[in-house]
C-alpha positions, 0 to 999 in steps of 0.5 A: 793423863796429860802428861801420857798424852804428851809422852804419847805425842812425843814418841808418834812425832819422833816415829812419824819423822824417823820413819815416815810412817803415818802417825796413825799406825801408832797413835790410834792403837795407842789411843784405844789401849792407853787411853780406852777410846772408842775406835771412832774416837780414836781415829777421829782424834788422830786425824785432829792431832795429825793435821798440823804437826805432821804437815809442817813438823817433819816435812820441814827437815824433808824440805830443807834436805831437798827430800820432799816434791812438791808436785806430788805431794800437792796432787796427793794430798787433794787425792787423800783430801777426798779420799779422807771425805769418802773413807770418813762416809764409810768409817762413820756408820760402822760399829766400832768393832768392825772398824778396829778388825778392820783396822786391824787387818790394814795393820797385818796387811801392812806388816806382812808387805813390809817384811815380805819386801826385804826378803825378796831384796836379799836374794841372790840374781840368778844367772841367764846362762849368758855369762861365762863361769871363767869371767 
C-alpha cells in the first residue's frame, strides 16, 4: 500500500504541474476507489497532502519562468482560505453519498466546460458584410 501511495503522489504532482489542474480532481477519485476511503476521508486527506507540495513544488518552476502573480495569488488564496473554512462547515455534516454525487456532478460540470470551451475557439468568424469579397 505505501509504495501505491507514493506511485499515487507521484502521478497527482506531475498532473498537478503539466496541467494546473487542482490535485484534487485526481487524488480524491483515487483515494475512494484505490484506496476505499470514505468521501470525507478522502477530501480531508487530499486538502493535507495538497497543502505543502502544490504551494511550493510546481508554483517554483511558475515563479522562475515569470509565470505566476503574486498579487492574485495573495488575495485568492485568503478568498479559498475562507471559502476552504466555509465549504469545510458545509462538506462535514453531509452523508458521504451526497458529497461523492456532489462531487461527482462538480467533476461533469468541470468536464462539460473544458471540452464545451475548445469547440467555440475553433469556429470560423462570420462576416459582418463590411468586408469586400475581392479584398
Amino acid at each position: 500500500m505505501t509504495l501505491i501511495v507514493l506511485l499515487l503522489g507521484l502521478a497527482v504532482g506531475v498532473l498537478v504541474g503539466l496541467l494546473g489542474i487542482g490535485g484534487g480532481v485526481v487524488l480524491v477519485p483515487a483515494l475512494v476507489y484505490l484506496l476505499h476511503m470514505d468521501q470525507h476521508l478522502a477530501q480531508g486527506t487530499s486538502l493535507f497532502i495538497l497543502l505543502p507540495p502544490v504551494g511550493l513544488g510546481a508554483l517554483r518552476e511558475y515563479w522562475n519562468q515569470g509565470q505566476a502573480d503574486l498579487r492574485a495569488g495573495i488575495l485568492c488564496a485568503l478568498g479559498m482560505l475562507l471559502g476552504g473554512y466555509l465549504g469545510g462547515l458545509i462538506a462535514v455534516p453531509l452523508a458521504s453519498r451526497h458529497l461523492k454525487g456532489l462531487f461527482g456532478c462538480f467533476l461533469i460540470l468541470a468536464a462539460f466546460l473544458l471540452w464545451r470551451k475548445p469547440q467555440a475557439e475553433h469556429r470560423i468568424p462570420v462576416s459582418t458584410g463590411g468586408e469586400s469579397a475581392g479584398g
